[in-house]
N, C-alpha and C positions, 0 to 999 in steps of 0.2 A: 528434578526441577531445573529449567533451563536458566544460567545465570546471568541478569540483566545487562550487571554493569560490564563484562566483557564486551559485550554489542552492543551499549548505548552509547553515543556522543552526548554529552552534555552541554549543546550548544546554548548561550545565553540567550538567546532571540527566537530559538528555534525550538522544540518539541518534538520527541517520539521519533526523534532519528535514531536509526539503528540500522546493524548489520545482517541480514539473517543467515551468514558464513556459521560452518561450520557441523550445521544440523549432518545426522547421518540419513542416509536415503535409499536409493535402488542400488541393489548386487554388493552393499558393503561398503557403498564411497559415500565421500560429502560434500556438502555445498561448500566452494571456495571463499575466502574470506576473503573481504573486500570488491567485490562483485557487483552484487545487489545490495543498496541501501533503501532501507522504506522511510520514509518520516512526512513531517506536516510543516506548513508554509515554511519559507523560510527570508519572506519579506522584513522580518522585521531582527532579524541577525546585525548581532554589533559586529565593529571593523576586525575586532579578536575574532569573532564566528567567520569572515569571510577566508581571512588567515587560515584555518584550520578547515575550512569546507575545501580550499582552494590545497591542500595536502592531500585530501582524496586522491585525487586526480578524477574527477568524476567527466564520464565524455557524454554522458545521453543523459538529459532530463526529461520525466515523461510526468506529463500533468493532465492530473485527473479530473481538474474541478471545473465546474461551470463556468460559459464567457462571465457572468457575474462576479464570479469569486475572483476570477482573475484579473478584470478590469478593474477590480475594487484595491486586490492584492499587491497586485504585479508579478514577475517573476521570480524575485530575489537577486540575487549578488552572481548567481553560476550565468545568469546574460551578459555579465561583463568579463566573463573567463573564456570564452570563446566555444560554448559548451554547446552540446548539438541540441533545441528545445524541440518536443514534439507531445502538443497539445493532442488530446483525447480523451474526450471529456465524455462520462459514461453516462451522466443524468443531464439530460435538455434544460432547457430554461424553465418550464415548467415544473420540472420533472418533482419535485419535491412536494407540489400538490397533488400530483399524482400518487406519487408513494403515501401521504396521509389519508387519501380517500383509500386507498388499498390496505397499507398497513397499520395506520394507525400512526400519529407523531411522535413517539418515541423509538428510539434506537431498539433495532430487533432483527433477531436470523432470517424472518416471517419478511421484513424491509428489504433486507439484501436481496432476498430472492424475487422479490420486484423491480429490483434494475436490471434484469435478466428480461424483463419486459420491454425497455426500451432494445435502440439499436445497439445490434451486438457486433459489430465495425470497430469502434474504439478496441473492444476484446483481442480481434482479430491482428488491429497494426499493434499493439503492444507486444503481444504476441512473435509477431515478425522481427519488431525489434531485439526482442532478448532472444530469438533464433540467429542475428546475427553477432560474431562476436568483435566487430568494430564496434557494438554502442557503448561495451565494457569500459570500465565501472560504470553501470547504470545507478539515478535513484527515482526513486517510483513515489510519487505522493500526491495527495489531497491535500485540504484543507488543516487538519487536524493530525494527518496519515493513521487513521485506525479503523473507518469503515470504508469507503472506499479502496483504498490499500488495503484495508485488511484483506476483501475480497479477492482482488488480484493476486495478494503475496499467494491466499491458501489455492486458488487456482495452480500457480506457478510451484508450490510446495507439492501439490499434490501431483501435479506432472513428474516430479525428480523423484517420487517414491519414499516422500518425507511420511510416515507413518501422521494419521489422522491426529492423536493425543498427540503428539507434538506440533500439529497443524495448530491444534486449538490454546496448546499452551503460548504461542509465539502471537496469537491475537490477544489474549490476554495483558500479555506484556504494558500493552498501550494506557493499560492503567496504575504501570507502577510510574511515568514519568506526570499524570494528574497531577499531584499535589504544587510541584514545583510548576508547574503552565495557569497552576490557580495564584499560586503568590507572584508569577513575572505580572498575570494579568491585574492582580490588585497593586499593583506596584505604579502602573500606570491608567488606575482608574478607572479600568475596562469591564471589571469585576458586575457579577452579578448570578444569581442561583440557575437561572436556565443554561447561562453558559457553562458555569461549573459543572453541571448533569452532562450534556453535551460533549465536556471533554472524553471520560471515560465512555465502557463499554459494557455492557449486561456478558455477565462470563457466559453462558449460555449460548449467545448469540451465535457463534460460529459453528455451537455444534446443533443449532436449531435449523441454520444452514445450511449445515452440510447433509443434514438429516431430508431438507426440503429438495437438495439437486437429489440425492438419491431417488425420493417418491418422484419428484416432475420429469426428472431430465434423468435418470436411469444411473445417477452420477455427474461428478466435472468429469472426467476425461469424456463419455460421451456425448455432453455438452458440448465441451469444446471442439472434438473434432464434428459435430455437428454446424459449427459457426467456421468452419476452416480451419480450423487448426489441427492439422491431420495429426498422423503418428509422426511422417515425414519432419516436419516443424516443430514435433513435442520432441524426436531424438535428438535435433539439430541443439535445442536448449538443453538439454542434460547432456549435450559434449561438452558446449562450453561452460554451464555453472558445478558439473560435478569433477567433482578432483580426480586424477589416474589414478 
């Protein structure tokens, strides 16, 4: 069982931040710590959380979430640390009516594998991004950081050779920090049953997922180098996230 609290930050404002350093992967190595951080918004962090985000040393933010969510959001506090921002947003404006006419509106492995329908461009420059190792420390997030991100991290896990069941235990995760994202949000009035459902995640999902690239797409790694992200650019990311 992978343990949380090592890799979580417990930011007041912020949600499902974490580290995924550490994991073991291809030929025996591990992912480095402090690297890759995943998590969800982080507009609404107190001056203590900017303190403490600003200790990272985080150099590349990569944002996943619609111009809506963003223009709603903002960026958070790493726009004022001089930090390199690079929007990539995987679902269009539409794209969420799209996925209910496809999938159905609740959270599902069946869903993710429908943002593989839109443009698969955002895939690509993230991708680029974490083949180069100036973006280091990256953090990678959505909204919430646990389906969008989810998707990415297990892409980016499954590139480094992080075996599948820890692929899917490390999506999981994102529902041990729920409880606490449900009392910050009734704290300030925000509260309500669809959002609570919303925060977590169906455990199944990633390996519903992962079950679906296999049938469509022959697998992620042939996905991916199918979208450009050759082998050339999957080595380049496992020089820089796995440890000597």
């Amino acid at each position: 069982m992978i343990d949380f609290e090592e890799r979580h930050f417990p930011f007041e404002g912020c949600f499902n931040f974490r580290d995924v350093g550490g994991y073991p992967a291809a030929n025996g190595r591990r992912l480095r710590w402090g690297f890759y951080f995943r998590a969800g918004r982080q507009d609404r962090m107190t001056l203590k959380d900017h303190e403490k985000i600003a200790d990272l040393g985080i150099r590349t933010q990569i944002d996943l979430r619609r111009r809506d969510e963003l223009e709603d959001q903002g960026r958070g506090p790493l726009g004022s640390m001089g930090v390199d921002y690079r929007w990539h947003s995987v679902i269009p404006p539409n794209g969420s009516k799209v996925l209910n006419a496809a999938a159905g509106e609740g959270i599902s492995g069946q869903r993710y594998l429908r943002y593989l329908d839109f443009d698969s461009t955002p895939w690509l420059h993230v991708f680029e991004l974490l083949a180069n190792p100036e973006s280091y420390p990256v953090v990678v997030h959505c909204t919430a950081g646990k389906d969008r991100t989810g998707v990415t991290t297990a892409f980016l896990l499954t590139v480094l050779g992080v075996e599948r069941v820890l692929i899917e235990e490390d999506f999981i995760l994102s529902n041990r920090d729920q409880p606490r994202h449900v009392k910050f949000l009734e704290s300030k009035g925000l509260s309500s049953g669809s959002v609570h459902r919303n925060l977590g995640v169906p455990e199944d999902a990633m390996s519903v997922f992962l079950d679906g690239m296999e049938k469509e797409h022959g697998g992620v790694l042939p996905y991916l180098r199918r979208i450009g992200i050759d082998d050339e650019m999957q080595a380049a990311v496992r020089r820089v996230l796995l440890e000597d």
